[in-house]
N, C-alpha and C positions, 0 to 999 in steps of 0.2 A: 128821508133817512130810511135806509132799509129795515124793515124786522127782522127778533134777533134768528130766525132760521133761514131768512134770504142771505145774511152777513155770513151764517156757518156756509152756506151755500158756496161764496164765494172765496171764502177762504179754504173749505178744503181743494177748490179746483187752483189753487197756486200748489206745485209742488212743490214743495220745502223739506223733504226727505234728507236724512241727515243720519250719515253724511252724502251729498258733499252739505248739506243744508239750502242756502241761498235764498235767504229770506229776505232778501231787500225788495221783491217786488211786493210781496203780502204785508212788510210793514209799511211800502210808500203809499199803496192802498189805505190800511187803517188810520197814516198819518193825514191822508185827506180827506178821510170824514171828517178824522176831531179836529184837523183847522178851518175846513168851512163852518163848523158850528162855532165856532171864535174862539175856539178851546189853544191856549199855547202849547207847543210841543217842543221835544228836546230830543234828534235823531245824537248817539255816540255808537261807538264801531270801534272794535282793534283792528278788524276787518272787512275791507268797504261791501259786499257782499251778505255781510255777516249783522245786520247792525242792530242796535235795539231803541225801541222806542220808552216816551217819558213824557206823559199829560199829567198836567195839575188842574183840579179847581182849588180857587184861593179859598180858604175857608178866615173866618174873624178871629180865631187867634184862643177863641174858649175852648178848644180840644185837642189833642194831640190829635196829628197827621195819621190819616187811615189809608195803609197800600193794599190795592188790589196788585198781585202780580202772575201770569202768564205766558207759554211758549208758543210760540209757533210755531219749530220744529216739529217734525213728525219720523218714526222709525220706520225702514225699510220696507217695499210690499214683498220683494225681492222670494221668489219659491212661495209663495203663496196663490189660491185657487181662490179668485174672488168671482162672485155670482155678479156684482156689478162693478162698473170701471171703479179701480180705487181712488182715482179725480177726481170723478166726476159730478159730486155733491147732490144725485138726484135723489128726487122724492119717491118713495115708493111703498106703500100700506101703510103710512102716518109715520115712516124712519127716514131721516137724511143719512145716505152712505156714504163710507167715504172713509179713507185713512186721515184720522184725528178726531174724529166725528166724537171719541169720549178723549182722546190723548190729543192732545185738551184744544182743540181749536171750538170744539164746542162750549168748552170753557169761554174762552179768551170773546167768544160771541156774547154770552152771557153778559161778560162783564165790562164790554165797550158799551154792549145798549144798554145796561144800568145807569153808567158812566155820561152816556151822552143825554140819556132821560135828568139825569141829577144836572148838569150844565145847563139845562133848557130850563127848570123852575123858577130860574130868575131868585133863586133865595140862598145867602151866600148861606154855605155849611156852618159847623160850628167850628170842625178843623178840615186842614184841609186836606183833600181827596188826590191821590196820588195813584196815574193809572202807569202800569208798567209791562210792555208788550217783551218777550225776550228771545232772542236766537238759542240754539247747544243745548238747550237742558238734555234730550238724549242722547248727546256725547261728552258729558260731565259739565256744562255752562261755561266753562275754560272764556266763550266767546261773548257768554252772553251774563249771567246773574252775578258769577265771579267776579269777572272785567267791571262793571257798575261800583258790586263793594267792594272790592280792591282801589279801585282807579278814581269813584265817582259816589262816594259814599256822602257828602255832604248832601245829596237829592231825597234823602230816605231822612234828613235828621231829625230826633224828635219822635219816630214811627213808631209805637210800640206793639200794634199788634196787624198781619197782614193776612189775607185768605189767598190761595191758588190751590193745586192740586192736592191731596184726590181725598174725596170726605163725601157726605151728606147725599148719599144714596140709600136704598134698603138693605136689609139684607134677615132675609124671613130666618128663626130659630126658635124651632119648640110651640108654633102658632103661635110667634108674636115679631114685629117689624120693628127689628132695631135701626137708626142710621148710625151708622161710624164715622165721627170728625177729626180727623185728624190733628194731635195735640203732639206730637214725638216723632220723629223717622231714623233707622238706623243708617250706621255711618260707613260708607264704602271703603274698605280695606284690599287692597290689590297685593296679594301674595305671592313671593316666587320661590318654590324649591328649587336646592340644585344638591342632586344626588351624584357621589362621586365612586368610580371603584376601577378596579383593573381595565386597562385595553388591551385588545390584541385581534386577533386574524380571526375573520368571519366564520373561517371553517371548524374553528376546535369548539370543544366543549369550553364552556364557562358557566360558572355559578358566582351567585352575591355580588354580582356588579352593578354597575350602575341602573341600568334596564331594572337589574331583580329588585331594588332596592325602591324604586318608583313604583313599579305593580304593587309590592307589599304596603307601600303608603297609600295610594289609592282605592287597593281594596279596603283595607281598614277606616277609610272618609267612608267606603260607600256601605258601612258595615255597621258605623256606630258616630253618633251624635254627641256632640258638645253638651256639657254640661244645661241643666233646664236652671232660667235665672226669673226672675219677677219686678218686672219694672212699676216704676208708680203708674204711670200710663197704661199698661195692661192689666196691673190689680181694679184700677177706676173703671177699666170696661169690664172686667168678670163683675162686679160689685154690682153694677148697674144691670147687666142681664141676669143674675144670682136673682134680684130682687125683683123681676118679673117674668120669672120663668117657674116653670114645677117640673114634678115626675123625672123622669130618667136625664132630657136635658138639664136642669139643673142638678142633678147627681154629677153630674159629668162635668159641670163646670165648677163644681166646688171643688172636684178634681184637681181641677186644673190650677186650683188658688193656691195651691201648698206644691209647693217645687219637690217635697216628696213623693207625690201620687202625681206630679203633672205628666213625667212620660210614658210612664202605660195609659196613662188617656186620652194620649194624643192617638190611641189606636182606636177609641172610641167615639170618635168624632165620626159625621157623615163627610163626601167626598166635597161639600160644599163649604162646609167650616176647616176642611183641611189648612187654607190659609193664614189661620190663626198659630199652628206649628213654630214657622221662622218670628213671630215674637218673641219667643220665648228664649231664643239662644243666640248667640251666636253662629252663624252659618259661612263655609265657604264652598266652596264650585270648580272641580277643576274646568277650565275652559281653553288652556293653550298649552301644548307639548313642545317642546325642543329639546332638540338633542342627536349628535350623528349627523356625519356630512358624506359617508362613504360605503357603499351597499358593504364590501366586503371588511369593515372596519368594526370590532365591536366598541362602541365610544366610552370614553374613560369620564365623562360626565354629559348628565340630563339634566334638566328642569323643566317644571312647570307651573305653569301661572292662575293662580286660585282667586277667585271672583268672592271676598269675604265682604261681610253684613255683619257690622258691631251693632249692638244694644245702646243705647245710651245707657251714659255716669260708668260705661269702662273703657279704658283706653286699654292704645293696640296692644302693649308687652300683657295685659292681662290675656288678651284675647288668644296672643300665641304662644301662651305656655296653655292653653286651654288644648291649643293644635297640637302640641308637641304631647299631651296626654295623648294622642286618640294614633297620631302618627308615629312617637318615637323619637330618640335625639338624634339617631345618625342622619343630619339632615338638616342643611345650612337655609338657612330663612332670612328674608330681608323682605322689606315691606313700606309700602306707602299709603298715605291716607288721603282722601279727597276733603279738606279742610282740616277745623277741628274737632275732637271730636264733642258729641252732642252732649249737655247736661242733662243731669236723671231726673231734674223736677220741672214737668211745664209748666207757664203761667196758665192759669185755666181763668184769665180776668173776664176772655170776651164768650165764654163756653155757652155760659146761661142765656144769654141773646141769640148766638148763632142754634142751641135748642129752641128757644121757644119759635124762631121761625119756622124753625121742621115743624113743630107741632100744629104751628096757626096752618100750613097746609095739609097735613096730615096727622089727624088726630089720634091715631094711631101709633104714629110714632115714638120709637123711645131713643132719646139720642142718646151716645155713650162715647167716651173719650178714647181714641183708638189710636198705636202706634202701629205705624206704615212699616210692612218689612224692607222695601227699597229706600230709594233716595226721590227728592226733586228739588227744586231752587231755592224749596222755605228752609236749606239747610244752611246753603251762602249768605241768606238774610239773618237768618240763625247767629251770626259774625257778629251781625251790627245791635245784639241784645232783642231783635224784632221776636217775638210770639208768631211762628207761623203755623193756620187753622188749614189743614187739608175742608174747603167748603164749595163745591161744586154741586148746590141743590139737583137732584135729578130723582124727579118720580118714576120711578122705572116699573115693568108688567109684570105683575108677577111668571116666575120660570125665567126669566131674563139674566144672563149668565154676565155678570160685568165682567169678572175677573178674567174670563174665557173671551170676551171680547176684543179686549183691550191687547192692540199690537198686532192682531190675530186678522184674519180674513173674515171681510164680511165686517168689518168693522160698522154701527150704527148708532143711531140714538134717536128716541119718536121724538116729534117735533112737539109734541106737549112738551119733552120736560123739557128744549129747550127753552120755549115761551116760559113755563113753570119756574124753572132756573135762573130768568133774568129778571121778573119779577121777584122773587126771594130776594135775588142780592139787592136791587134798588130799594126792597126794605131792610135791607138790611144798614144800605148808608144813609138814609132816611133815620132809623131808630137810634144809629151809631152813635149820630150826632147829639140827640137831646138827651141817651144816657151816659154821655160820657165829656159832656160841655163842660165846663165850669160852672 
């Protein structure tokens, strides 16, 4: 059996870039580790290219079913300046390179050698262990986590709580190491204006038409911010760094607990907790323009396509009359949502376990309950009532820039933390099972 940094190894040298994706070689690989170790599997696909895999250990029936789930997609290198080939998974001053190296094939390494360690003790679980490898998650899982709960949701039943991305790293504030585990993620909203006004001949003056009417809503997105909101997931992580922080940091985070003082404080943050901003609202992005088919035509309608991020516990018509404060009514809106959206209260049943494992490695650490600005697949399981834990243990160096990493060039991760990472999770389904047996 390879170790778990030979496995990252060879998984990021399959290119599974996505789109177009094509991960049927890198899952026909992981499906023939776990059936030489005698482990049953379960290849499904919408499309045969595209497919996802499904290992069980049987466990005796005293525990509810525990899913590990991750992608093996990976997003584009495409205009980016990489110092080593982004394939090519080599080793170099104690980091494996490579695109996925933290999104997430480093992951998904982690948690096959947990997986295959747990199938090798010879000692059935207490429930059973459910490993699930997926295609798409970076072009919405349409192919891959979706397609399973929609099509194939009987595999999961019974699950109630699952780990995959992104959780259980540092992240140094005020001299002290928090980890962030992921307990909430916001919920993708795909927005399209379409502004309308006079047409006519390229050459005459015009005003307040359609053109003017798009500049003036976009300068105003890029001018002024959605309302500041306080979810139960981010009051749990202010609470948690409140009560082991001092001096000027924690001035600034108690700031941040009352939605009356949270946005001039967001100007008070360093450039390293800027990330912590999009929890707090509602956010969109424009990302796509159309509009005009003719140089000498001025067009009698535009739109454009805004890349929004709900909060959980509010749904979309909250969120776009939130927009039409900031932009204005002249201006026709329709909108779609990638599921449903998220509830405002997570279960935090499995929190205190997946902390004290931080802790047995790093004593130092303070874990706190953290909502994700984006999205990933624990929102499609989300569907089936599952608890999904962003928990990807990773000891990282200090000055180690995750967030700067991740998609980015140069992509890395030292080979401690993935050793360090796949040992956490095998205790973690190790400990699962006798606190949560019957």
């Amino acid at each position: 059996m390879p170790s778990p940094v030979e496995l990252l190894q060879t998984l990021i040298r399959f290119n599974t870039t996505n789109p177009p994706g094509m991960e049927a070689e890198a899952i026909t690989y992981l499906d023939g580790l776990l059936t030489e170790a005698g482990i049953a599997t379960t290849i499904l696909a919408r499309t045969a290219s595209r497919p996802n895999l499904i290992a069980r250990i049987p466990g005796s029936g005293h525990a509810p079913p525990f899913l590990m789930q991750g992608h093996i997609d990976v997003v584009p290198t495409t205009g980016q300046q990489w110092d080593q080939e982004p394939f090519g998974g080599r080793i170099i001053d104690g980091y494996v390179w490579g695109r996925g190296a933290l999104d997430m094939k480093g992951g998904v390494a982690m948690m096959v050698d947990a997986f295959l360690r747990m199938a090798a003790s010879q000692q059935p679980p207490a429930g059973d262990i459910i490993l699930c490898i997926l295609s798409d998650e970076e072009n919405g899982g349409n192919e891959g986590a979706r397609f399973l709960v929609e099509e194939h949701a009987h595999h999961f039943e019974g699950v109630e709580y699952c780990i995959g991305e992104f959780g259980g790293f540092p992240l140094e504030l005020g001299g002290r190491r928090f980890y962030p585990i992921q307990v909430a993620e916001r919920v993708g909203v795909l927005i399209d204006l379409t502004f309308r006004g006079a047409a006519g001949h390229g050459s005459l003056p015009t005003a307040g038409g359609a053109m003017a009417k798009l500049g003036t809503a976009l300068t105003r997105l890029d001018r002024k911010r959605m309302p500041v909101h306080l979810t139960p997931a981010t009051r749990l992580m202010l609470e948690g760094m409140i009560e082991h922080t001092d001096g000027a940091t924690q001035r600034v985070l108690r700031l941040l607990l009352d939605e009356r003082t949270a946005g001039p404080a967001f100007k008070l943050l360093s450039s390293r907790l800027s990330v912590l901003e999009p929890v707090f609202r509602n956010t969109v992005n424009a990302t796509v323009v159309r509009g005009g088919d003719k140089d000498n035509v001025v067009p009698a309608e535009v739109s454009v396509r805004l890349d929004g991020r709900m909060l959980p516990g509010f749904d979309p018509d909250q969120m776009i009359e939130e927009l039409r404060s900031v932009i204005g009514k002249d201006v026709e809106i329709t909108y779609q949502t990638e599921g449903l959206p998220a509830v405002g209260e997570p279960n935090l049943g499995l929190f205190d376990l997946l902390a004290r494992i931080l802790k047995d490695r790093d004593p130092l650490a303070i874990p706190v309950p953290f909502l994700l600005p984006a999205v990933t697949d624990g929102r499609w399981f989300g569907r089936l009532g599952i608890q999904h834990y962003g928990f990807l243990p990773m000891q990282l160096p200090a000055g180690f820039e995750f967030q700067s990493t991740v998609h980015a060039a140069n992509e890395r991760i030292p080979t401690a933390a993935v050793n360090n990472g796949s040992d956490a999770i095998f205790d973690l389904l190790e400990r699962y099972q006798g606190e949560h047996g019957n």
